[in-house]
MDTraj code that builds the backbone (N, CA, C; nanometers):
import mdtraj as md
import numpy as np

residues = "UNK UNK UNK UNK UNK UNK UNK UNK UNK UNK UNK UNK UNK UNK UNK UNK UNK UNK UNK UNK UNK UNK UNK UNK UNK UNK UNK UNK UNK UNK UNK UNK UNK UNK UNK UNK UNK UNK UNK UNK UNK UNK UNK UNK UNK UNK UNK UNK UNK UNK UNK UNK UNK UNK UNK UNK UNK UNK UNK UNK UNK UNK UNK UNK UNK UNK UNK UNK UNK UNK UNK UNK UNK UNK UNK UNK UNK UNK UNK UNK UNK UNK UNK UNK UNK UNK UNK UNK UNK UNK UNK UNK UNK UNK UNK UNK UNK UNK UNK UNK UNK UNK UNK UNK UNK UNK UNK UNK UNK UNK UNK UNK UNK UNK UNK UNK".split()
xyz = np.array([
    [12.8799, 4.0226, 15.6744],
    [12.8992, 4.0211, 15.8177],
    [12.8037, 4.1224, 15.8805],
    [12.7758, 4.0627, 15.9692],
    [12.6607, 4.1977, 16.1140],
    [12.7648, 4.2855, 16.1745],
    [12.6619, 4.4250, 16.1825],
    [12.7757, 4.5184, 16.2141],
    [12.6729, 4.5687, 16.3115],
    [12.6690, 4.6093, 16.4449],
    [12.5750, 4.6361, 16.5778],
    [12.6458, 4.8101, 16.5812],
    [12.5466, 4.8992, 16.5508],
    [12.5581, 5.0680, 16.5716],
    [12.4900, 5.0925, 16.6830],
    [12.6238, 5.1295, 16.7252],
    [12.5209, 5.1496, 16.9128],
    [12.5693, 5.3331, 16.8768],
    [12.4329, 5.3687, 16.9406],
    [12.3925, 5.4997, 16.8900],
    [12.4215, 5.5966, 17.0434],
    [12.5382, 5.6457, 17.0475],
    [12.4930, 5.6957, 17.1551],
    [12.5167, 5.8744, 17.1846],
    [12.4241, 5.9057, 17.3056],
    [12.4496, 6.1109, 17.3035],
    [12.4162, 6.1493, 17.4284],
    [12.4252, 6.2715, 17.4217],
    [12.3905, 6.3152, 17.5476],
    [12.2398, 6.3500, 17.5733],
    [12.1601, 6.3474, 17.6977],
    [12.0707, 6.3740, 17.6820],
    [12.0310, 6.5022, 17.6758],
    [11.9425, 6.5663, 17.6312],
    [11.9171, 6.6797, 17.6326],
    [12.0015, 6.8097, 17.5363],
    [12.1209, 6.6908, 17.4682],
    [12.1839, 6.7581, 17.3608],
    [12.1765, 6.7307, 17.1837],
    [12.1997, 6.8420, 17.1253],
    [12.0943, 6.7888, 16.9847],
    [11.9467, 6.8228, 16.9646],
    [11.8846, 6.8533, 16.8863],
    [11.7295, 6.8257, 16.8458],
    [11.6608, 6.7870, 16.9586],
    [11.6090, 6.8782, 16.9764],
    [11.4716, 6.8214, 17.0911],
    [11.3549, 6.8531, 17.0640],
    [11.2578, 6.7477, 17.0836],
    [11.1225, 6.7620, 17.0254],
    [11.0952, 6.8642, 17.0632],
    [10.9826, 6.9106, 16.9574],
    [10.9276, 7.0601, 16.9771],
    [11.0307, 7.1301, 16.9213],
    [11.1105, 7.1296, 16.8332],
    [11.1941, 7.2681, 16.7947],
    [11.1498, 7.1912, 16.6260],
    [11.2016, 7.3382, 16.5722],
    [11.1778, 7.3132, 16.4255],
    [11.3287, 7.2035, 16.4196],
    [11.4231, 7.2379, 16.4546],
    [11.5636, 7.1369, 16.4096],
    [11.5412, 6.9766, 16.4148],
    [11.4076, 6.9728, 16.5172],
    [11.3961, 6.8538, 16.5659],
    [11.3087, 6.7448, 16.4322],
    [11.2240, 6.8033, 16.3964],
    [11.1889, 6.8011, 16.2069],
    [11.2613, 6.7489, 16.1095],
    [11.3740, 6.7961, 16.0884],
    [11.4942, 6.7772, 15.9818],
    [11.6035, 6.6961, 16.0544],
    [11.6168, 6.6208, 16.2028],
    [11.6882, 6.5200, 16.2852],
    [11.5877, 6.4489, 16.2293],
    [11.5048, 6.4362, 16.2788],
    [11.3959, 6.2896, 16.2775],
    [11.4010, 6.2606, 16.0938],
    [11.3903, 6.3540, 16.0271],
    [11.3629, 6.3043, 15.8934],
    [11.5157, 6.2699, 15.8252],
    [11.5905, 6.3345, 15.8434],
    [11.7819, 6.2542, 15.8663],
    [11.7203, 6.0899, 15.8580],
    [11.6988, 6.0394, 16.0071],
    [11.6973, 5.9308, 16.0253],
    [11.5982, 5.8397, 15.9403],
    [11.5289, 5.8950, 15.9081],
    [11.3702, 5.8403, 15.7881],
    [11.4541, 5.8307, 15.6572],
    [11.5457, 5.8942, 15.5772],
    [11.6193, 5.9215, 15.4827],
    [11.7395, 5.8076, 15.5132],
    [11.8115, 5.7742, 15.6001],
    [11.9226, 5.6982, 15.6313],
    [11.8488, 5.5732, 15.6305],
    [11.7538, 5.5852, 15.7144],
    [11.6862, 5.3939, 15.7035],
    [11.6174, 5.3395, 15.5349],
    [11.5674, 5.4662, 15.4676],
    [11.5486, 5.3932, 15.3295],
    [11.6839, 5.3698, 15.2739],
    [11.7755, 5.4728, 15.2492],
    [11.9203, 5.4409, 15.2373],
    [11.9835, 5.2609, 15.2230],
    [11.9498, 5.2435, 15.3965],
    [11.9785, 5.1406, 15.4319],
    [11.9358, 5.0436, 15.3576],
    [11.7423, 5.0391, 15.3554],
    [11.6986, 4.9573, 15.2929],
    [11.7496, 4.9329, 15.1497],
    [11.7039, 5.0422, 15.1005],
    [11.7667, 5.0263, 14.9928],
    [11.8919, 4.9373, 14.8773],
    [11.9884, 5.0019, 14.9758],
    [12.1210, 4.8825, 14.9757],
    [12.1115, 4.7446, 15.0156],
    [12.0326, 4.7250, 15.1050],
    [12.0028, 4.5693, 15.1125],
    [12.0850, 4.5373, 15.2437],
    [12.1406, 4.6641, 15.3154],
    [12.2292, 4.6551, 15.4591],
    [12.1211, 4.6274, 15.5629],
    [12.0059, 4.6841, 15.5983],
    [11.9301, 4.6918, 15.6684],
    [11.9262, 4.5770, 15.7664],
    [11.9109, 4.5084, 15.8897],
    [11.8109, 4.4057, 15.9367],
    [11.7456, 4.4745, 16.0534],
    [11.7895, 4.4955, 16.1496],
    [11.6925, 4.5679, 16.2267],
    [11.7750, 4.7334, 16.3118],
    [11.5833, 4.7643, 16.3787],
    [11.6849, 4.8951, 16.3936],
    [11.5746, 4.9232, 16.5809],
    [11.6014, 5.0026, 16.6423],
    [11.4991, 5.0764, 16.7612],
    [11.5896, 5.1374, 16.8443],
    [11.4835, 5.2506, 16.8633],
    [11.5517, 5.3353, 16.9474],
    [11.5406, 5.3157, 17.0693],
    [11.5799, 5.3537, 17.2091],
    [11.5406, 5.2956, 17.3612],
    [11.4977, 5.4168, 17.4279],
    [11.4293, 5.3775, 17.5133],
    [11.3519, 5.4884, 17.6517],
    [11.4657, 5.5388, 17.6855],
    [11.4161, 5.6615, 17.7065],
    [11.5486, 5.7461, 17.8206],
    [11.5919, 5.6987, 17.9483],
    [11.7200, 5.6989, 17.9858],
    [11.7793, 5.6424, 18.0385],
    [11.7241, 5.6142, 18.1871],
    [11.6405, 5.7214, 18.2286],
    [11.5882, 5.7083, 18.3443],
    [11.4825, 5.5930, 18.3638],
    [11.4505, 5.5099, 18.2473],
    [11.3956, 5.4024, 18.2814],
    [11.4324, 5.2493, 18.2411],
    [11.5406, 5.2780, 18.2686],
    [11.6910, 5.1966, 18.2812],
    [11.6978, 5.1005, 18.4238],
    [11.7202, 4.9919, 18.4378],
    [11.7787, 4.8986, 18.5304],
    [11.8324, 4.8250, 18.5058],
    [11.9319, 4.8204, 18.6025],
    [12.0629, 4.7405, 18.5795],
    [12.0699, 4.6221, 18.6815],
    [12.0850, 4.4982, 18.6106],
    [12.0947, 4.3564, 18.7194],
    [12.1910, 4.2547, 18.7591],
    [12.2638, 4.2677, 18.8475],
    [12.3527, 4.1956, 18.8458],
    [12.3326, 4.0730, 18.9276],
    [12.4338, 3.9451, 18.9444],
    [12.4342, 3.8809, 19.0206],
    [12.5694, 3.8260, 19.0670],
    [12.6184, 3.8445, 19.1851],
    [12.7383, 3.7935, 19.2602],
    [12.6717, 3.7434, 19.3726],
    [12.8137, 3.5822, 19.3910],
    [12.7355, 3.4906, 19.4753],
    [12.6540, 3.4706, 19.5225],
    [12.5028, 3.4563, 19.3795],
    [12.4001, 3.4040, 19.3682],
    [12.2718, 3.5303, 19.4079],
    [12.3429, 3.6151, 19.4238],
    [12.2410, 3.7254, 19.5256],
    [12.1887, 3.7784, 19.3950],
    [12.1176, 3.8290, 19.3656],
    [12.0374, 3.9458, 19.2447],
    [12.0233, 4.0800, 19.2816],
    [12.0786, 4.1119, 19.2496],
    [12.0726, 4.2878, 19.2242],
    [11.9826, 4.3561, 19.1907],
    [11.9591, 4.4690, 19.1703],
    [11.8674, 4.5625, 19.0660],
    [11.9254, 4.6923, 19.1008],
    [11.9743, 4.7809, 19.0129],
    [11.9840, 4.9305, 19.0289],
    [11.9290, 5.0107, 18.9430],
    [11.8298, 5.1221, 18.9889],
    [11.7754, 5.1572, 18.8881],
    [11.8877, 5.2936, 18.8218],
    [11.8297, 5.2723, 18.6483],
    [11.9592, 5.3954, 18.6510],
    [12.0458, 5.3055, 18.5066],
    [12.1295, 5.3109, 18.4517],
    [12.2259, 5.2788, 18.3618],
    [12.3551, 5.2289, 18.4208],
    [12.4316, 5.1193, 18.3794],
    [12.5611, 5.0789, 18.4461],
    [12.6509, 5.1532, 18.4574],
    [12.6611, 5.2373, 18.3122],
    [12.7664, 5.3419, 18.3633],
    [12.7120, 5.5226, 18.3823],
    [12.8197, 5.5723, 18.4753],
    [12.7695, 5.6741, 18.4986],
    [12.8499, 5.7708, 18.3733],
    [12.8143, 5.7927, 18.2746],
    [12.8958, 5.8772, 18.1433],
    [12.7669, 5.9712, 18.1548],
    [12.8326, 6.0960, 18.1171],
    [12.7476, 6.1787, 17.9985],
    [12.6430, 6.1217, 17.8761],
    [12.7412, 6.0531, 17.8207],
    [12.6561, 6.0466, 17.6658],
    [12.5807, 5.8272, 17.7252],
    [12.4657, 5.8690, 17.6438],
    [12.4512, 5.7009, 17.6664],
    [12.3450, 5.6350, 17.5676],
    [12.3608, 5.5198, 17.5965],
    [12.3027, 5.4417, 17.4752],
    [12.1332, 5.4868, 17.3856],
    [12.0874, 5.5554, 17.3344],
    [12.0427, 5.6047, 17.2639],
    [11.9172, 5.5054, 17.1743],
    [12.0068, 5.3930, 17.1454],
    [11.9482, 5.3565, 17.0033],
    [12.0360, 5.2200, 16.8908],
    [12.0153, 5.1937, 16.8135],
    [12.0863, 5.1175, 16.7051],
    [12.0305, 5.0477, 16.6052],
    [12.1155, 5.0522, 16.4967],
    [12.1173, 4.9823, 16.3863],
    [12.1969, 4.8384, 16.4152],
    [12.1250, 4.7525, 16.3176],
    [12.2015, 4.6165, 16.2804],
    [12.1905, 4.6007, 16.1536],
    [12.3426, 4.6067, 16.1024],
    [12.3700, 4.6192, 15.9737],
    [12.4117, 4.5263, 15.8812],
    [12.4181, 4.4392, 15.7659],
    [12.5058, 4.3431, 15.7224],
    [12.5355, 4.3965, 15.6050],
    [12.6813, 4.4152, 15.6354],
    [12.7743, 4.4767, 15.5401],
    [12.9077, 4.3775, 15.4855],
    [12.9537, 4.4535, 15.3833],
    [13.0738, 4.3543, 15.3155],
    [13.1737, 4.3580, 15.4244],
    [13.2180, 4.4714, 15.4939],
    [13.3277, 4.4602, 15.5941],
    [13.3209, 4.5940, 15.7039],
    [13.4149, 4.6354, 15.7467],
    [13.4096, 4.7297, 15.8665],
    [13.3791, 4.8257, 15.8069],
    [13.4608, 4.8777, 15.6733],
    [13.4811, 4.9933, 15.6202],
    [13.3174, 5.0276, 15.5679],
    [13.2495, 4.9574, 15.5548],
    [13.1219, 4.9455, 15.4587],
    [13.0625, 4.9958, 15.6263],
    [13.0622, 4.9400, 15.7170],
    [12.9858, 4.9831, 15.7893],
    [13.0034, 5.0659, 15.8558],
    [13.1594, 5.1473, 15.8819],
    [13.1780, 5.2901, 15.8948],
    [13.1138, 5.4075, 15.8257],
    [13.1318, 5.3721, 15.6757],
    [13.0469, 5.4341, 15.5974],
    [12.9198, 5.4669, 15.6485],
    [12.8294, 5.3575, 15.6949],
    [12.6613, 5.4003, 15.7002],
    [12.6505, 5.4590, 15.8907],
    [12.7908, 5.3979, 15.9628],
    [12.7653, 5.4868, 16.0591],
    [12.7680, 5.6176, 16.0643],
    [12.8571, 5.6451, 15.9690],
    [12.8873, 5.8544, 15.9978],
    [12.7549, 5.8838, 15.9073],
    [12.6410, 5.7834, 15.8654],
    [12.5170, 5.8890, 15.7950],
    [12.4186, 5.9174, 15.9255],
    [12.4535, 5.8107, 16.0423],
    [12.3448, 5.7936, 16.1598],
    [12.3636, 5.9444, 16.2100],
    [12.2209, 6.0394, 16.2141],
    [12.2426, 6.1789, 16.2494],
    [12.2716, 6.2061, 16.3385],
    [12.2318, 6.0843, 16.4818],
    [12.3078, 6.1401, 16.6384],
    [12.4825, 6.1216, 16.6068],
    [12.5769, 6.0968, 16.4866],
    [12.6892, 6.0973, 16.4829],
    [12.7033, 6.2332, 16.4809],
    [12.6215, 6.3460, 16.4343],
    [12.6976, 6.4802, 16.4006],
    [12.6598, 6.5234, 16.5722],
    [12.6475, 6.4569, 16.6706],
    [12.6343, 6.5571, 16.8331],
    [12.6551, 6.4471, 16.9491],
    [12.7105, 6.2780, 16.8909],
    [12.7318, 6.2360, 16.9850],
    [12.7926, 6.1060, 16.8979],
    [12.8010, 6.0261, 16.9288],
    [12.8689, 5.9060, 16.8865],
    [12.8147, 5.7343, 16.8561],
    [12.8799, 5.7119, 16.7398],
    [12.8359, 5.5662, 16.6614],
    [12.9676, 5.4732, 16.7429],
    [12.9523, 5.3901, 16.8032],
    [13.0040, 5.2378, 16.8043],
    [13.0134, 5.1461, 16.6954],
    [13.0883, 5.0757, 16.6260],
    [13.0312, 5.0103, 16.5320],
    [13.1369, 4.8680, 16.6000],
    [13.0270, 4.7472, 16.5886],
    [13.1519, 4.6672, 16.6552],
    [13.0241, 4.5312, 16.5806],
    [13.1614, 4.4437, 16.5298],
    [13.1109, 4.2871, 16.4611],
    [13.0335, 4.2172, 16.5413],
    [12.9241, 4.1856, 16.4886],
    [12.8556, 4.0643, 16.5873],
    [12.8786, 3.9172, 16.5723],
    [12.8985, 3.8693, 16.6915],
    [12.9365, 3.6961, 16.6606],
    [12.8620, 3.6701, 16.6934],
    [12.8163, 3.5193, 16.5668],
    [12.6962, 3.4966, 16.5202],
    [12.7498, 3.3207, 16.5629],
    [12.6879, 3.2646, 16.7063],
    [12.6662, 3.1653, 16.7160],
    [12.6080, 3.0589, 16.6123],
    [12.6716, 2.9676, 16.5566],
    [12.5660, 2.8614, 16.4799],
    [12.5530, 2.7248, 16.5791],
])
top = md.Topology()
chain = top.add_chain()
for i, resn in enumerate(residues, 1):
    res = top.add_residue(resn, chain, resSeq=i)
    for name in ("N", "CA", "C"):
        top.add_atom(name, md.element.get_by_symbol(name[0]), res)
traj = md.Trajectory(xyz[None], top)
């Protein structure tokens, strides 16, 4: 089964480029994706632009929207993700608590339904 790791943190909290910590975050994640590979969980993975280049589009009675900015207004926000295919939830809990933004912000892990 597909397991969708929505990666998410705060900005400006955690490892930030330019620090030595930021070195041993980034290589975390270089270490977790061979991991991945490895096991044969892997299918895809990318991280996203900071949030400030974010737009959001809606449409009610037919009109189109645009707001620039993220839908919700939270602290922590979408970051990044893995797509995983694992034996079950527990398998993919497992490889979420290795994702390093889990030790300063938070993994989602939620089943993907897979239209045929």
């Amino acid at each position: 089964m597909q397991y969708m790791c929505l990666i998410y943190s705060t900005e400006g909290v955690g490892p930030q480029p330019g620090t030595p910590e930021f070195g041993a975050f980034m290589k975390g994640y270089a270490d977790f994706g061979g991991i991945i590979q490895k096991a044969g969980k892997f299918i895809a993975d990318d991280a996203l632009q900071p949030v400030a280049t974010a737009t959001t589009v809606s449409v009610r009675d037919g009109n189109v929207d645009t707001t620039d900015g993220p839908f919700a207004e939270t602290k922590e926000q979408l970051g990044g993700y893995y797509l995983l295919d694992c034996d079950d939830l527990d398998e993919a809990l497992k490889y979420a608590a290795m994702i390093p933004s889990a030790a300063h912000g938070r993994v989602e892990v939620r089943p993907v339904m897979i239209f045929d």
